[in-house]
C-alpha positions as a Python dict, from the first residue, in 0.01 Angstrom:
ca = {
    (1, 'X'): (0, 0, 0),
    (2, 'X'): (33, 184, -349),
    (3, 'X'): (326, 51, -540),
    (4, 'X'): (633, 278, -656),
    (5, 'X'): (554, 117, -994),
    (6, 'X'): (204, 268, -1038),
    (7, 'X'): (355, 574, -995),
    (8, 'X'): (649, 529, -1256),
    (9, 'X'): (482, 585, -1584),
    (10, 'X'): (124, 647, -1562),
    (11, 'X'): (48, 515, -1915),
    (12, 'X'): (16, 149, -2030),
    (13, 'X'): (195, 233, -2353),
    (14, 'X'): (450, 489, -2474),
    (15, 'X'): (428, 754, -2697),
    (16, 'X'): (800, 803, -2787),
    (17, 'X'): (1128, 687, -2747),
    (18, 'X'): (1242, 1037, -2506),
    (19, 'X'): (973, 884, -2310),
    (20, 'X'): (1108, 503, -2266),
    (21, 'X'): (1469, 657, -2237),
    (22, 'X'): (1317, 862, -1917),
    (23, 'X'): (1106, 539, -1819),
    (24, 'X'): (1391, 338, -1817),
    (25, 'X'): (1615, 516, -1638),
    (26, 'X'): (1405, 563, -1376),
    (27, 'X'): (1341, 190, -1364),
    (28, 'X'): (1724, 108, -1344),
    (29, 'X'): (1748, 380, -1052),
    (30, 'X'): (1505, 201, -841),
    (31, 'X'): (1689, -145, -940),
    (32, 'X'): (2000, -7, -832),
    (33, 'X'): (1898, 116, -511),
    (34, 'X'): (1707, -211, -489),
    (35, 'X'): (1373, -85, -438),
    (36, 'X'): (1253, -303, -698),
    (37, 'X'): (1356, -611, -830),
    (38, 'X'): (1362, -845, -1196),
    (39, 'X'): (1151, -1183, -1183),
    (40, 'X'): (1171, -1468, -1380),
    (41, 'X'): (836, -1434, -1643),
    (42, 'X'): (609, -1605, -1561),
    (43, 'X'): (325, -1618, -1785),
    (44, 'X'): (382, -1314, -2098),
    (45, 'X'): (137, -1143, -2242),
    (46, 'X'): (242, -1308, -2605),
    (47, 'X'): (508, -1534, -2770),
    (48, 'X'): (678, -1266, -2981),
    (49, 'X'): (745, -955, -2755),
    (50, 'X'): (979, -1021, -2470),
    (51, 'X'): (934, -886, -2154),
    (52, 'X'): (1054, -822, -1833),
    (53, 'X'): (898, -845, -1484),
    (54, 'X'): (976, -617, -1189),
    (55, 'X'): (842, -688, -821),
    (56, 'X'): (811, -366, -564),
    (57, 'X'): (989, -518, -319),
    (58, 'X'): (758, -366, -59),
    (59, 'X'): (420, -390, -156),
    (60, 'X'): (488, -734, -383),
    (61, 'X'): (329, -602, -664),
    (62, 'X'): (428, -743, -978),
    (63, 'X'): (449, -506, -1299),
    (64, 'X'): (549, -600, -1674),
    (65, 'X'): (768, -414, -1906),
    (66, 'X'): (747, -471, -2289),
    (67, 'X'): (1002, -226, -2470),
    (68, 'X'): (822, -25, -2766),
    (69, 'X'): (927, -151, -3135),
    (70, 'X'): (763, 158, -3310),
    (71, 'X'): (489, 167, -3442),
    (72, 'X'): (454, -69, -3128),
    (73, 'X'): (385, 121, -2836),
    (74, 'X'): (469, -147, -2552),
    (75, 'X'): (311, -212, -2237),
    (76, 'X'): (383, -148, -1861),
    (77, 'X'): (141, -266, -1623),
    (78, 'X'): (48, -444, -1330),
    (79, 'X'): (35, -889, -1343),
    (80, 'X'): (-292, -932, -1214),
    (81, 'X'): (-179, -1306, -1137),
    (82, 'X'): (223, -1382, -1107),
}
């Protein structure tokens, strides 16, 4: 089963900030509705970047979200081991 993350923003970075505005608005839509839901971090990709972890509450999938600090273009993609 293909998770409703994959499908949210098909890049593992972002190019601009219109872009994470639209990105995260979509990702508190599907929080609200509670087809999704924040995790406790487990292991982050490094020290100095926070980030947030989302779980598709249907296929268990487990998807990180660092914000962009431009020139930084943050990440969003699939934990390969939560």
């Amino acid at each position: 089963m293909a998770s409703i993350l994959k499908r949210l923003h098909r890049a593992t970075e972002f190019e601009s900030a219109d872009e994470v505005q639209e990105f995260e608005q979509k990702l508190e839509a599907l929080i609200a509705r509670g087809a999704v839901e924040k995790i406790p971090v487990g292991k982050p990709l490094d020290e100095v970047n926070p980030e947030i972890w989302i779980r598709d509450r249907k296929s268990g999938e487990v998807w990180r979200y660092q914000a962009p600090e431009f020139p930084l273009k943050g990440h969003f993609g699939k934990v390969e081991d939560p």
